[in-house]
C-alpha positions, 0 to 999 in steps of 0.5 A: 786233190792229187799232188802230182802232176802227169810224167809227161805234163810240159813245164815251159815258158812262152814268148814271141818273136817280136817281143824279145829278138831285137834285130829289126834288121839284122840279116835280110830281114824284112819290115812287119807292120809293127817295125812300121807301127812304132814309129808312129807318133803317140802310139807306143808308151814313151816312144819305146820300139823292139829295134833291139829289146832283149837282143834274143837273136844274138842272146839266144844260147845264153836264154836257152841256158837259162831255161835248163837250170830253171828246168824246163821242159819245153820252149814256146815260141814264135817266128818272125814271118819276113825275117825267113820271107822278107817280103812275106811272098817269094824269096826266102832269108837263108840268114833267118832260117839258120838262127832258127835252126840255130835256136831248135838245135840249141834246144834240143840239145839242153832237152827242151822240146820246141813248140812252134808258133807260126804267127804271133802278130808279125805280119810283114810289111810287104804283104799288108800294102797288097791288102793285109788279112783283107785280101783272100790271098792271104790265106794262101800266102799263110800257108805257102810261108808255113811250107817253108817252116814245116820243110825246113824244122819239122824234123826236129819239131813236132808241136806246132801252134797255127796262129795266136790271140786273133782278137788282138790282131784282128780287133785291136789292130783292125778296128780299134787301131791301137795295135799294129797296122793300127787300122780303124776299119769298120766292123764289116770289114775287120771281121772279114779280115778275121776270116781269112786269119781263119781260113790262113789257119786252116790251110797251115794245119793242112800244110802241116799234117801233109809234109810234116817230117815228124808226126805232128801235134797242132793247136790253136791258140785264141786269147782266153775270153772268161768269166768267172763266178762271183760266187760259188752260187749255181746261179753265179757259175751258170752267169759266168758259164753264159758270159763266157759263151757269149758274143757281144755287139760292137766288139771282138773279145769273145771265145766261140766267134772265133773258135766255132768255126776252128772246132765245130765248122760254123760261125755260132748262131749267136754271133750271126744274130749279134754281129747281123749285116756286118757279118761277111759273105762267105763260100759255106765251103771255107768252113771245110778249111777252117775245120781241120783236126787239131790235137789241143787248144791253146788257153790263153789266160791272164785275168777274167771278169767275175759275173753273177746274175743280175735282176734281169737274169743276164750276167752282170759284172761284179763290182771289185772290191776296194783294195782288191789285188790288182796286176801292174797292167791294172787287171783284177787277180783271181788265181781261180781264173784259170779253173774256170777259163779250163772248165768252161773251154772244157765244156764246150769243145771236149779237146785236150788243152794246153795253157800256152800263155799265163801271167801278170805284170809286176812292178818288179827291180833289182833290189839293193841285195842283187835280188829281184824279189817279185813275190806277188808273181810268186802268188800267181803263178802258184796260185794259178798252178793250183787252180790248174790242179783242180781243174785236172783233178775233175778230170779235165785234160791239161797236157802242159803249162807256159808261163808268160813270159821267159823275160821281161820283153816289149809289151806292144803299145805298152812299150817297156812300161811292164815286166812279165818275165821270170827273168829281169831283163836290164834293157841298157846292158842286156843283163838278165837275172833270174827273179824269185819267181823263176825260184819258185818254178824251178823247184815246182819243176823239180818235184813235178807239181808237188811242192804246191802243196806248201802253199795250200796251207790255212787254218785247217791244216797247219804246218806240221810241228816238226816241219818248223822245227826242222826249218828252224834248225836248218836256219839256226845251224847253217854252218854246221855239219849235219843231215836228215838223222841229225835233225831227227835226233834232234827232234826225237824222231825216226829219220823217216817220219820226219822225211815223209812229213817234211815231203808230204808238206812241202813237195820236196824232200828234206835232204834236197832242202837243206842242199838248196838253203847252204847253196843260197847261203853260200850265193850271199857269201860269195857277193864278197869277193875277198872270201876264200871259197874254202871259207864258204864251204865252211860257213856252209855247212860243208866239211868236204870242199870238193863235195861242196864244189860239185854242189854248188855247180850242179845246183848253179850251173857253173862253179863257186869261183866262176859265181864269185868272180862276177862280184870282182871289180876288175875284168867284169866288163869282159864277163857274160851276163849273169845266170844263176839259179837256186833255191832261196832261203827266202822262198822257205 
């Protein structure tokens, strides 16, 4: 299997506005249904609302910072619909549209590519007490606010997502009630709210492609409804391959109901049939609205559910096993998701594909070393990343991978009951630190994909001996000066054999880890902050103290006695919130 990722691949992260800006209110902002919807009794975890959350809209440098040492390439993210149209319709919030250019020019600047979200569930409030997604209008409305967007930042933007994970917005917060507006509408009435969320989303590619400044690049972004194979059965993946096609009565989590109409211009048969008289009426010419030409689906995906097939020859679910790995949020952990979330979306519509969301809730806090160490995240994300591998190495094509989340955030009803975030987020001070995981993604970034490969070690293929060797000698002898030929020497081998066996094992090269484990030795020394950084440089290894310096700063972004100085009693209140980011020894 090929070890490396395309040039042009996208590694990024994703958020959503609602979810990390924090100032409800701030500015002229208008209410959406979800400022009015957790201040309903019982609703959301505990109480918990995103009045402040991370405080992104006055954090934002500090975020985009952070996303350029873990090395990102690219930045999802949503915006919030009334606080550039306070009431949805009509009169535009100058103060809104600034912080998004504000955030876009803060981007670009760090060479990230900006991918816009239009719509990520937001909806405002002024809007839904004229009819919400049940009234026709609201296409119109939709695609009056996405003119606004495109005028103002499409000539800075050019990749755009129309709307996001209609089943949640649509089923959870029309008919089941228990996302906002919080509505227990029949099923009638909820799928023809699902319909004009179609047509607003054909109408906003429409917009787009007409007045965009820079060509754009459009998807649409369901929630990823798969089913896996309980085994590697022909009979298995053909259950799974069904289930993932299949629409099911009485409830919204499906794929092709809502991504048919998007890509092929009808409703499937199946649905008609499923779905019988609460299926709306509709103009057969909405269909030429919804079907617009998009350029890749958006795959949301965090967990499936494996099927085999069962006596009766339909898909059953599989019993889990007991004691099988399970996420925070109580979803079964299968890294092969993925590839078959890919595949089958593959299958079925033939279009590039984008996985804009992928990740899982851990239990995740700031360990006694000042260390988040979230390594069950760590095994998702790698593990999910291989099974993107495989995907593409069978030909399918995967343009880019966002992680979810960039910071532990507001989870909806969830409240602040879980963290998704690569980097921990400290609600009462606002301080974020980055976890293992955004470690372990930086250095996936780094070699494009490759240093995977240490990670698909088993039985068969062992770690190579002057691979451990090499590590151990580095470890042993932290605050000695040597280099790739000294640990050659060392071991009796040619300098390039044991380069190109540590690479090929590992996805990075030998020189490059060393450099990474005296930084993180020199991070654990400088929690001390009586040490001379002389002293440091020293115990690191390092014989030239200004060599040492510019190390450090380039692999932390910012110097050793800047790093230091955090750890000083006096004067931290003063301080900006910590951003460090290297590898860690710990990830070895």
């Amino acid at each position: 299997m090929k070890s490396e990722f395309p040039e042009d691949f996208r590694w990024g992260a994703s958020t959503s506005a609602y979810q990390i800006e924090g100032g409800w209110d701030a500015d002229g902002k208008g209410r959406s249904v979800w400022d009015l919807f957790v201040a309903r009794e019982g609703k959301i975890w505990k109480g918990q609302d995103a009045r402040v959350s991370c405080d992104h809209y006055h954090r934002f440098k500090e975020d985009v910072s952070l996303m350029a040492q873990i090395g990102m390439t690219a930045y999802r993210f949503s915006i919030s619909w009334p606080r550039v149209m306070p009431n949805g319709d009509g009169d535009l919030n100058e103060a809104g549209l600034v912080f998004y250019d504000a955030l876009i020019d803060e981007l670009l600047a760090h060479g990230i590519e900006p991918w816009v979200t239009l719509f990520h569930w937001d909806f405002p409030h002024a809007l839904f007490l004229r009819g919400g997604w049940l009234n026709r209008s609201s296409s119109e409305w939709f695609a009056k606010y996405t003119k606004v967007i495109v005028d103002r930042f499409s000539d800075r933007v050019d990749h755009w997502t129309t709307i996001n994970e209609p089943q949640c917005f649509i089923g959870m917060g029309h008919n089941i009630g228990s996302h906002a507006p919080g509505l227990n509408l029949s099923m009638e009435e909820t799928l023809l709210a699902g319909h004009h969320a179609l047509l607003a989303h054909g109408r906003s590619v429409q917009v787009i492609r007409e007045f965009a400044k820079l060509p754009p690049t459009i998807g649409w972004t369901p929630a990823g409804s798969v089913y896996r194979p309980a085994t590697d059965s022909l009979d298995d993946v053909n259950a799974a391959r069904e289930a993932t096609s299949g629409i099911y009565a009485g409830n919204f989590w499906n794929m092709r109901w809502w991504s048919d109409p998007v890509l092929l211009g009808h409703y499937p048969e199946e649905g008609l049939r499923v779905y019988g008289d609460a299926v709306p009426e509709v103009p057969a010419s909405d269909f030429d609205i919804i079907k617009q030409p998009i350029d890749f689906y958006g795959c949301n995906l965090f967990q499936s559910t494996a099927v085999h097939r069962g006596k009766d020859q339909f898909p059953v679910a599989a019993e889990l096993e007991v004691g099988c790995a399970m996420s925070l949020a109580g979803w079964a952990q299968a890294p092969e998701s993925l590839y078959w979330g890919l595949r089958f979306i593959h299958e079925l519509y033939e279009l590039p594909i984008v996985v804009t969301e992928n990740g899982c809730s851990t239990l995740d806090w700031i360990s006694s070393d000042g260390s988040v160490h979230d390594s069950n995240r760590v095994d998702f994300i790698t593990g999910n990343l291989l099974s993107l591998q495989r995907a593409m190495s069978e030909g399918f094509d995967v343009r880019g991978y966002f992680h979810s989340s960039l910071l532990d955030h507001f989870d909806w009803q969830h409240g602040y009951g879980h963290r998704y975030g690569l980097i921990f987020v400290d609600y009462s001070t606002q301080t974020r630190t980055l976890k293992d995981s955004a470690y372990c993604y930086k250095e996936l970034i780094a070699s494009n994909g490759q240093s995977l490969q240490r990670y698909l070690h088993d039985e068969d293929s062992p770690v190579p001996f002057v691979v451990k060797a090499a590590m151990r000698y580095i470890d042993s002898n932290i605050s000695e000066t040597f280099n790739v030929k000294t640990i050659a020497g060392h071991l009796n081998c040619h300098p390039d054999f044991l380069s190109r066996r540590f690479k090929q094992h590992t996805g990075v090269s030998l020189s490059a880890h060393i450099r990474s484990v005296r930084v993180a030795h020199a991070r654990s020394l400088l929690r001390n902050p009586q040490i001379m950084i002389g002293a440091v440089a020293d115990a690191c290894g390092f014989s030239d103290h200004i060599h040492f310096g510019k190390v450090f700063k380039k692999e932390m972004g910012m110097t050793a006695g800047q790093y230091q100085k955090r750890f000083r009693s006096e004067g931290t209140q003063d301080l900006p919130p910590p951003i460090e980011i290297s590898r860690d020894t710990r990830l070895s």
